[in-house]
N, CA, C and O atoms as a Tinker XYZ file with bonds, in Angstrom:
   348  protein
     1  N      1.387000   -2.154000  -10.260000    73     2
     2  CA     0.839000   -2.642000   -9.016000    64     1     3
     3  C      0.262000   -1.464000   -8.238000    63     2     4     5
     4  O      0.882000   -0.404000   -8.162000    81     3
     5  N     -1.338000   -1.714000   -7.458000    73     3     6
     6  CA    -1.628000   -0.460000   -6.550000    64     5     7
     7  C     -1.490000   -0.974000   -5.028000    63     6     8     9
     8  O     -1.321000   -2.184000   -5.182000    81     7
     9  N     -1.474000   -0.774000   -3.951000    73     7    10
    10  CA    -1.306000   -1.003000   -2.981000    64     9    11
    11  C     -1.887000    0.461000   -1.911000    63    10    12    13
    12  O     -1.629000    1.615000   -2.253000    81    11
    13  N     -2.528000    0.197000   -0.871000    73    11    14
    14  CA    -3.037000    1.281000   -0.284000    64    13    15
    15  C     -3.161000    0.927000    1.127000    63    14    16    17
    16  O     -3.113000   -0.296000    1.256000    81    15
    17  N     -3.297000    1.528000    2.190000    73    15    18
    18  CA    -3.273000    1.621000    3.497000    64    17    19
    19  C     -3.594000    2.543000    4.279000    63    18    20    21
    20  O     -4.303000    3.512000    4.008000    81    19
    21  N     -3.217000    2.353000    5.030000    73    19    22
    22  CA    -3.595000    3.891000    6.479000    64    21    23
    23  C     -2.585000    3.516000    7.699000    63    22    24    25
    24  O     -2.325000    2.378000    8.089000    81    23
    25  N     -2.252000    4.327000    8.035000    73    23    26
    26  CA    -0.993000    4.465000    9.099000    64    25    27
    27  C     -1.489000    5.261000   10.113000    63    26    28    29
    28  O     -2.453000    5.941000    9.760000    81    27
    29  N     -1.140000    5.393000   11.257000    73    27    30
    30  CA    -1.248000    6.322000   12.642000    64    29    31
    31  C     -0.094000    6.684000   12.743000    63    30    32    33
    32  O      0.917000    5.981000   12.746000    81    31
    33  N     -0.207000    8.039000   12.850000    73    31    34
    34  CA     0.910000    8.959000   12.651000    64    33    35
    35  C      1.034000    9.846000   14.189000    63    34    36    37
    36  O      0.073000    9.997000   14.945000    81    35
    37  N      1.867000   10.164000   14.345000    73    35    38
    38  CA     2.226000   11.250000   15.827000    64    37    39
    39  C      3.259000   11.645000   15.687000    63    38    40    41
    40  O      3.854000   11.368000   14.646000    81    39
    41  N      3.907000   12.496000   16.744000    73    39    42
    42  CA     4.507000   13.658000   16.301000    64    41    43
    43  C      6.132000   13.304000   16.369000    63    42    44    45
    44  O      6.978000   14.072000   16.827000    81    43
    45  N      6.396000   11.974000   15.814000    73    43    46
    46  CA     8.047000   11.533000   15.063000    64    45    47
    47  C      7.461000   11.362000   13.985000    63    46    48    49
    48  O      6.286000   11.153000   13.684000    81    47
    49  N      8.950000   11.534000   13.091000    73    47    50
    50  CA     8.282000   11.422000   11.205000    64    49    51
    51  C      8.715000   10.088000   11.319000    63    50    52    53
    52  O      9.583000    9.606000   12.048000    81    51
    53  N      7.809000    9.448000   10.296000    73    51    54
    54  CA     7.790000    8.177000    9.984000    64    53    55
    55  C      7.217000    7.821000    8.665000    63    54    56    57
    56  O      6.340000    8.492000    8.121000    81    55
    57  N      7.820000    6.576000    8.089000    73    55    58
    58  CA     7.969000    6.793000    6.320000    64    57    59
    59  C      6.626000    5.891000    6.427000    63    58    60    61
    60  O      6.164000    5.137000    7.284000    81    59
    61  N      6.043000    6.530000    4.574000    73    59    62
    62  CA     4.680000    6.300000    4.638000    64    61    63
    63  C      5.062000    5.239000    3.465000    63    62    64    65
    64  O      5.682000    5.630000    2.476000    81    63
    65  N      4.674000    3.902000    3.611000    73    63    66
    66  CA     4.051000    3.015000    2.646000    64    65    67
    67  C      5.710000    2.039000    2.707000    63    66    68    69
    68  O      5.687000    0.825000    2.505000    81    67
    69  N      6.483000    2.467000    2.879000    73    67    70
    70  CA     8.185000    2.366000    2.675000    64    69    71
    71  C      8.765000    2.335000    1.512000    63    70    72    73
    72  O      8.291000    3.221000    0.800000    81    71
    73  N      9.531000    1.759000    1.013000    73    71    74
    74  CA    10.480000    2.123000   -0.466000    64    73    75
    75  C     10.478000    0.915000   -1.517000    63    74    76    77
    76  O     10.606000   -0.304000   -1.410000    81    75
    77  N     10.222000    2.036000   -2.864000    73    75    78
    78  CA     9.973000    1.074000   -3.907000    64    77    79
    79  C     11.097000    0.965000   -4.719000    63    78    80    81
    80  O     11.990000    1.717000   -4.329000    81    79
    81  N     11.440000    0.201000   -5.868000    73    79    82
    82  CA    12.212000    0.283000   -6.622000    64    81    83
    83  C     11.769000    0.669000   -8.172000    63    82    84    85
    84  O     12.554000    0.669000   -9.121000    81    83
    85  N     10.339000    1.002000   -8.246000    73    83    86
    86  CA     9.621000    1.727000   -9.284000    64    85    87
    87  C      9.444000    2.988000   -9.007000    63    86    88    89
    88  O      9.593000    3.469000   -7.883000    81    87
    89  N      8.994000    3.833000  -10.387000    73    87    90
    90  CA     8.814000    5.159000  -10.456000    64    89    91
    91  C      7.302000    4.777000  -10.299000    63    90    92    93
    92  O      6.694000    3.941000  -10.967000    81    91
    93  N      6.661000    5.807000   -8.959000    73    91    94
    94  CA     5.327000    5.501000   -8.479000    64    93    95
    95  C      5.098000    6.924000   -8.292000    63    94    96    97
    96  O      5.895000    7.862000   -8.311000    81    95
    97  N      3.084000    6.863000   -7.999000    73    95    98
    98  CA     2.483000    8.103000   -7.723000    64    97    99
    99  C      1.865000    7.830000   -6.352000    63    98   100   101
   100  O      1.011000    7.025000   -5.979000    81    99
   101  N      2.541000    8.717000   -5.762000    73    99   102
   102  CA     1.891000    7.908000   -3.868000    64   101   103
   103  C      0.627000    9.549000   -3.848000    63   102   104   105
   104  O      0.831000   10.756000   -3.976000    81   103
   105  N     -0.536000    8.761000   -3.634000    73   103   106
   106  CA    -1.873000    9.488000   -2.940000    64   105   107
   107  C     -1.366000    9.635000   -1.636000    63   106   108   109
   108  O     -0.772000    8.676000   -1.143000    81   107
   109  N     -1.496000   10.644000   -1.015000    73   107   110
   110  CA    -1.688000   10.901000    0.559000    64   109   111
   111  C     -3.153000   11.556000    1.131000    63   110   112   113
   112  O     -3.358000   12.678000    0.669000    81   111
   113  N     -3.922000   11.191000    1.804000    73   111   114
   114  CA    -5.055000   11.850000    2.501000    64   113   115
   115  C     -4.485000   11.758000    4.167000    63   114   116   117
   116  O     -3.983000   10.921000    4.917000    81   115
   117  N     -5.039000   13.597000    4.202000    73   115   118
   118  CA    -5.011000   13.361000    5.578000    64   117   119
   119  C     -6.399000   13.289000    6.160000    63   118   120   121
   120  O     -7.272000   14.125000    5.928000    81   119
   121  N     -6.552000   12.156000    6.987000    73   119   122
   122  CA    -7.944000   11.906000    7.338000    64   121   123
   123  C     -8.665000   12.543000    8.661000    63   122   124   125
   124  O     -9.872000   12.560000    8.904000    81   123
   125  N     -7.537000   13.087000    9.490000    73   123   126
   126  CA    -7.717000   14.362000   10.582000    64   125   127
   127  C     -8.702000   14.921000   10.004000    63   126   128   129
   128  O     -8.891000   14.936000    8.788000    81   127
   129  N     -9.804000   15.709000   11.343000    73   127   130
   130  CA   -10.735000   16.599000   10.996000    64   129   131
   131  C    -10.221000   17.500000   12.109000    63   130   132   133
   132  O    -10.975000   18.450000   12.317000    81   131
   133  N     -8.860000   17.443000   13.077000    73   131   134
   134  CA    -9.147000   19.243000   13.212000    64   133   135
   135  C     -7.270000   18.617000   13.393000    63   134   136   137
   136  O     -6.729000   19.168000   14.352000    81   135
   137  N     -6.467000   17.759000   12.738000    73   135   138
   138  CA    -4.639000   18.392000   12.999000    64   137   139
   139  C     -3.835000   18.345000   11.176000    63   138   140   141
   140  O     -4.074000   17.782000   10.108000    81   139
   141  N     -3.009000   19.130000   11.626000    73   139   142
   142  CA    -2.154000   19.013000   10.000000    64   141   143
   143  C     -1.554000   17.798000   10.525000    63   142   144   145
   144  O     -1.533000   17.197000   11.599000    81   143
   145  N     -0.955000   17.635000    9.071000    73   143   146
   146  CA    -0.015000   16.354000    8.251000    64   145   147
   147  C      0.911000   17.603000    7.956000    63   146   148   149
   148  O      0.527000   18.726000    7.631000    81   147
   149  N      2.580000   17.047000    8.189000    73   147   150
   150  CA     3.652000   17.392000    7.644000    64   149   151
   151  C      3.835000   16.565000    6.468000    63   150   152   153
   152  O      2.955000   15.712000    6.357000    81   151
   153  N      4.883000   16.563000    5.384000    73   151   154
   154  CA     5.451000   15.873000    4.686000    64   153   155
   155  C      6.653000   16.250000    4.629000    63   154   156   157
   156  O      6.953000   17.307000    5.185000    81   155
   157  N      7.745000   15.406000    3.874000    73   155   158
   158  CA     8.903000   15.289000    3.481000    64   157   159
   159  C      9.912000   14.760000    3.708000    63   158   160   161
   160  O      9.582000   13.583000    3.566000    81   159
   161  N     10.751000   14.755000    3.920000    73   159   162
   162  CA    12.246000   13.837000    3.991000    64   161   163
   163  C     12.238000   13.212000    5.667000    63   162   164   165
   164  O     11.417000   13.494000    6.539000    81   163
   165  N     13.283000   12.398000    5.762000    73   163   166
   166  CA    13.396000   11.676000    7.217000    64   165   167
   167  C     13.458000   12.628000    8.377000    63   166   168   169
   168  O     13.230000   12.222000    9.517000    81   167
   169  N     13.750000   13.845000    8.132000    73   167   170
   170  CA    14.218000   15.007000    9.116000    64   169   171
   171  C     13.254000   16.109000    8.777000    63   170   172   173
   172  O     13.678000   17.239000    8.538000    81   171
   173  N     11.560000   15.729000    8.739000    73   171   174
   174  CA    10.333000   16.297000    8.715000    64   173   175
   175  C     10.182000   16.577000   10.001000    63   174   176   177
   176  O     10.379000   15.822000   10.953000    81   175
   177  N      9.738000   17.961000   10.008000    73   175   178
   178  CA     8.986000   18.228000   11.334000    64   177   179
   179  C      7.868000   19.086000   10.974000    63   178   180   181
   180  O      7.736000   19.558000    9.845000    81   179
   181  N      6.916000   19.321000   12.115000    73   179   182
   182  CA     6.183000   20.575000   12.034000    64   181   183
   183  C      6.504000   22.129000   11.426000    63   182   184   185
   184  O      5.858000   22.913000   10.730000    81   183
   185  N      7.726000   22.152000   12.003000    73   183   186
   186  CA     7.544000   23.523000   11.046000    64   185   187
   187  C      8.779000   23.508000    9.997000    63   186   188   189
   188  O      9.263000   24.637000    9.920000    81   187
   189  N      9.440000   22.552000    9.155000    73   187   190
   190  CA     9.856000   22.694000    7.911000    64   189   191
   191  C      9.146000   21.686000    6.887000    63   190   192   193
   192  O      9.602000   21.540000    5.753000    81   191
   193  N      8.078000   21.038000    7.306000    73   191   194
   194  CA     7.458000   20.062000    5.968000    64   193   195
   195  C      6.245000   20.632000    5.670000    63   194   196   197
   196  O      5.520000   21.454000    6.230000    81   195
   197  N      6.176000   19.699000    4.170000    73   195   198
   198  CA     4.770000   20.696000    3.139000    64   197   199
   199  C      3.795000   20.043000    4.317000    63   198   200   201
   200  O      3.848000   19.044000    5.034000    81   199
   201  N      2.569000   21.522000    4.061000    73   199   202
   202  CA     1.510000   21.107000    4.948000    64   201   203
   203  C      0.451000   20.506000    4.397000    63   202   204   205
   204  O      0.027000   20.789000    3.277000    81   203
   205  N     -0.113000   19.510000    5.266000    73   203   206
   206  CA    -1.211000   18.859000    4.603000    64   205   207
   207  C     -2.525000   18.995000    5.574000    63   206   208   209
   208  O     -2.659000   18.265000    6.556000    81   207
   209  N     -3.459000   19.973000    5.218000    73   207   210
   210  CA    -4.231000   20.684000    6.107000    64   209   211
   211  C     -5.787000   19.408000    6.728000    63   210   212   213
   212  O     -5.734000   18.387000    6.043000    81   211
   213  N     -6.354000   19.383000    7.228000    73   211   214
   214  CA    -7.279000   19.067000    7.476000    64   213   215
   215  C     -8.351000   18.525000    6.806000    63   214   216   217
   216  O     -9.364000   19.211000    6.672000    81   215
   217  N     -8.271000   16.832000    6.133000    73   215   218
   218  CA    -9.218000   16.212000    4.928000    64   217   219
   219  C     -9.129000   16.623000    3.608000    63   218   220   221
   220  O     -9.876000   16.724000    2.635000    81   219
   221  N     -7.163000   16.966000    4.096000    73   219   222
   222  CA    -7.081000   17.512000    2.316000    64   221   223
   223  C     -5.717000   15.798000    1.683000    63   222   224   225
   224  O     -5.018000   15.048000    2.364000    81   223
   225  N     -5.945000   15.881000    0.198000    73   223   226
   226  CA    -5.298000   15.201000    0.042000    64   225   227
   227  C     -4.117000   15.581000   -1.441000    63   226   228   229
   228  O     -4.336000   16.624000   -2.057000    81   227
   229  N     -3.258000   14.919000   -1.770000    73   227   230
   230  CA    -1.604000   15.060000   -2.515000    64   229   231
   231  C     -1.287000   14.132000   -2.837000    63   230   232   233
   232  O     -1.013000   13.180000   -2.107000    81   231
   233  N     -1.224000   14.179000   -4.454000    73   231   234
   234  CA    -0.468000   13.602000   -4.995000    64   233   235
   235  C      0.972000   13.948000   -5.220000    63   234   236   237
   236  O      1.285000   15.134000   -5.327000    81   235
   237  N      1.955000   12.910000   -5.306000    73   235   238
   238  CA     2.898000   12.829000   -4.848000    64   237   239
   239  C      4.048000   12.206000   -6.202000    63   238   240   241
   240  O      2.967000   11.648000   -6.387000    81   239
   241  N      4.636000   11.953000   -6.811000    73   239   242
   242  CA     5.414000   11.626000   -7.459000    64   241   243
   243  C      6.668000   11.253000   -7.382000    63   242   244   245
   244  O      7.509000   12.119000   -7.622000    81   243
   245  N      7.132000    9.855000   -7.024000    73   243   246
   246  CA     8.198000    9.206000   -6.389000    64   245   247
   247  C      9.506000    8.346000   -7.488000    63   246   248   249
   248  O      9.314000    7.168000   -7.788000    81   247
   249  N     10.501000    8.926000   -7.888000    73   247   250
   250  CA    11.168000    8.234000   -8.437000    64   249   251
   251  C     11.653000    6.856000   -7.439000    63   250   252   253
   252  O     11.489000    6.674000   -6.232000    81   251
   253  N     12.352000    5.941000   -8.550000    73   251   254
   254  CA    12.419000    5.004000   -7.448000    64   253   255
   255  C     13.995000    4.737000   -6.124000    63   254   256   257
   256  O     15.149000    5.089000   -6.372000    81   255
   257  N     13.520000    4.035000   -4.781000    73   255   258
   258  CA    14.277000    4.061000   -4.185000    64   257   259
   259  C     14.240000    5.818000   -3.340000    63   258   260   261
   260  O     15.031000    6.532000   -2.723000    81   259
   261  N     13.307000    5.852000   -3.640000    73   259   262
   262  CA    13.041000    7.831000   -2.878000    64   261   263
   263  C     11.688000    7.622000   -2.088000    63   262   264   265
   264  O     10.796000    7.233000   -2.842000    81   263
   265  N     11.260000    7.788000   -0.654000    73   263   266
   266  CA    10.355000    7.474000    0.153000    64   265   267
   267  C      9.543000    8.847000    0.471000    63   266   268   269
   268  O      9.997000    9.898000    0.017000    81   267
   269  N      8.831000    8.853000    0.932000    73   267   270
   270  CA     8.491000   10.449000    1.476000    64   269   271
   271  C      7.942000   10.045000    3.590000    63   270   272   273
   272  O      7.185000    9.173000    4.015000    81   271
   273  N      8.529000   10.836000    4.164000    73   271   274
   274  CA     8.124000   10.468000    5.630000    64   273   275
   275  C      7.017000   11.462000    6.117000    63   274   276   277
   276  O      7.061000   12.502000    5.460000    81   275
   277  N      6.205000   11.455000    6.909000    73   275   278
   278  CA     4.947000   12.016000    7.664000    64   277   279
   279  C      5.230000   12.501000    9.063000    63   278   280   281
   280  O      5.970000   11.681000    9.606000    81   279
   281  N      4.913000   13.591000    9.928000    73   279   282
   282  CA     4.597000   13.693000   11.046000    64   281   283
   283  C      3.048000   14.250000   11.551000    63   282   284   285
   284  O      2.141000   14.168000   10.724000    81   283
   285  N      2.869000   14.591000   12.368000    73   283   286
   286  CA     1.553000   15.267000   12.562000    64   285   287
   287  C      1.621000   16.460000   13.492000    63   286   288   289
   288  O      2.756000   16.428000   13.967000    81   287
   289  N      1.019000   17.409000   13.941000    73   287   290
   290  CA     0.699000   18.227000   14.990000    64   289   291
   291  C      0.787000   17.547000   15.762000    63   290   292   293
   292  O      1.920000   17.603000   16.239000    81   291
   293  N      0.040000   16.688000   16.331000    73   291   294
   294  CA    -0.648000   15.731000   17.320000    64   293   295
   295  C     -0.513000   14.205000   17.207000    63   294   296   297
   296  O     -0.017000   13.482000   16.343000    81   295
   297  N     -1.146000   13.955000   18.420000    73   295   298
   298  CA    -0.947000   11.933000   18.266000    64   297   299
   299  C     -2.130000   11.847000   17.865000    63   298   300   301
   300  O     -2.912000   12.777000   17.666000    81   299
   301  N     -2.392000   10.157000   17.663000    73   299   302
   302  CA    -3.211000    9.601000   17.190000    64   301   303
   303  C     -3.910000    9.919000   15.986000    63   302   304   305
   304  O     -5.135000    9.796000   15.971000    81   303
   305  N     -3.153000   10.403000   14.742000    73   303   306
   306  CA    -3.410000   11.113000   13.527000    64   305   307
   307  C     -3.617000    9.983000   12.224000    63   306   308   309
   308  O     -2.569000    9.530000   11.763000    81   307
   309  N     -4.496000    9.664000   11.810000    73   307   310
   310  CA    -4.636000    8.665000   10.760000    64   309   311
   311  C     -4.775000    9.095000    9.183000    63   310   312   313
   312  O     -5.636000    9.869000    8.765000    81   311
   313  N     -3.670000    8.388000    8.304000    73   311   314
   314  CA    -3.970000    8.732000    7.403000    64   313   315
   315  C     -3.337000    7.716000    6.645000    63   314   316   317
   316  O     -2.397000    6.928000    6.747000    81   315
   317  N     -4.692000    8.218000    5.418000    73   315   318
   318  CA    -4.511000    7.112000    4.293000    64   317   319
   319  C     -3.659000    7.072000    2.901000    63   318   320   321
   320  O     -3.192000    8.127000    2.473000    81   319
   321  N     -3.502000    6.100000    2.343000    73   319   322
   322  CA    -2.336000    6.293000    1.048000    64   321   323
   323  C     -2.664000    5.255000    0.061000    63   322   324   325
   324  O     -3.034000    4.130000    0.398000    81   323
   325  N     -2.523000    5.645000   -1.195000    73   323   326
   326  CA    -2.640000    4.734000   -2.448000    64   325   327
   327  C     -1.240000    4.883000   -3.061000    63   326   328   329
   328  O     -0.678000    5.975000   -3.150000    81   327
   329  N     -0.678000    3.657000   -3.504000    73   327   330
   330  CA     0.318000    4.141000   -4.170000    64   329   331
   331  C     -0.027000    2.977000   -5.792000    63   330   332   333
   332  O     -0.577000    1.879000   -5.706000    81   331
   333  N      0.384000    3.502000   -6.895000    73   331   334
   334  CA     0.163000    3.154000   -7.968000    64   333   335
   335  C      2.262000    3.311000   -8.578000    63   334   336   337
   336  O      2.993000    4.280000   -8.782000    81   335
   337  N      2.434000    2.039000   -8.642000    73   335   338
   338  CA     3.640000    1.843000   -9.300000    64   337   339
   339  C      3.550000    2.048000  -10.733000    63   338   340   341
   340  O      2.431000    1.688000  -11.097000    81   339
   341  N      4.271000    2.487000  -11.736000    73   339   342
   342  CA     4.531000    2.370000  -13.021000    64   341   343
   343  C      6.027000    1.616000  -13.357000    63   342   344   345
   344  O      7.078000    1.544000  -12.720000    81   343
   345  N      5.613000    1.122000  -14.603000    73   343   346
   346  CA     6.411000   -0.501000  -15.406000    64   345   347
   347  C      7.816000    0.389000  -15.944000    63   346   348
   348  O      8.715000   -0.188000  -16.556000    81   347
């Protein structure tokens, strides 16, 4: 199954796409043209999550029942996601 979206992100982490019970490959784009994207666990912030710089995008590799959460620099931060489940 693929499934894809876009979320508005600001500066609490918040889980992107929510939780599967398949082993999936979650796309992340950050669609910002001037703030980073954080990534990683529920207790992501600015300065301990991977950075996701400015119209860059990550693939991601999710065993199942494992989520990945987002924050941003800034408010009003949009970004998009594909996720592709495997059987």
């Amino acid at each position: 199954m693929i499934t894809n979206g876009r979320q508005t992100i600001g500066t609490a982490a918040v889980m992107i796409d929510g939780r599967t019970t398949q082993h999936s490959t979650l796309y992340i784009h950050n669609d910002d043209t001037t703030k980073d994207l954080f990534i990683g666990s529920e207790n992501v912030t600015a300065a301990n999550g991977f950075k996701l710089a400015k119209l860059e995008s990550k693939e991601f590799y999710l065993p199942p029942l494992n989520d990945l959460y987002v924050v941003s620099s800034g408010n009003a931060h949009n970004v998009s996601w594909i996720r592709v489940e495997q059987d």
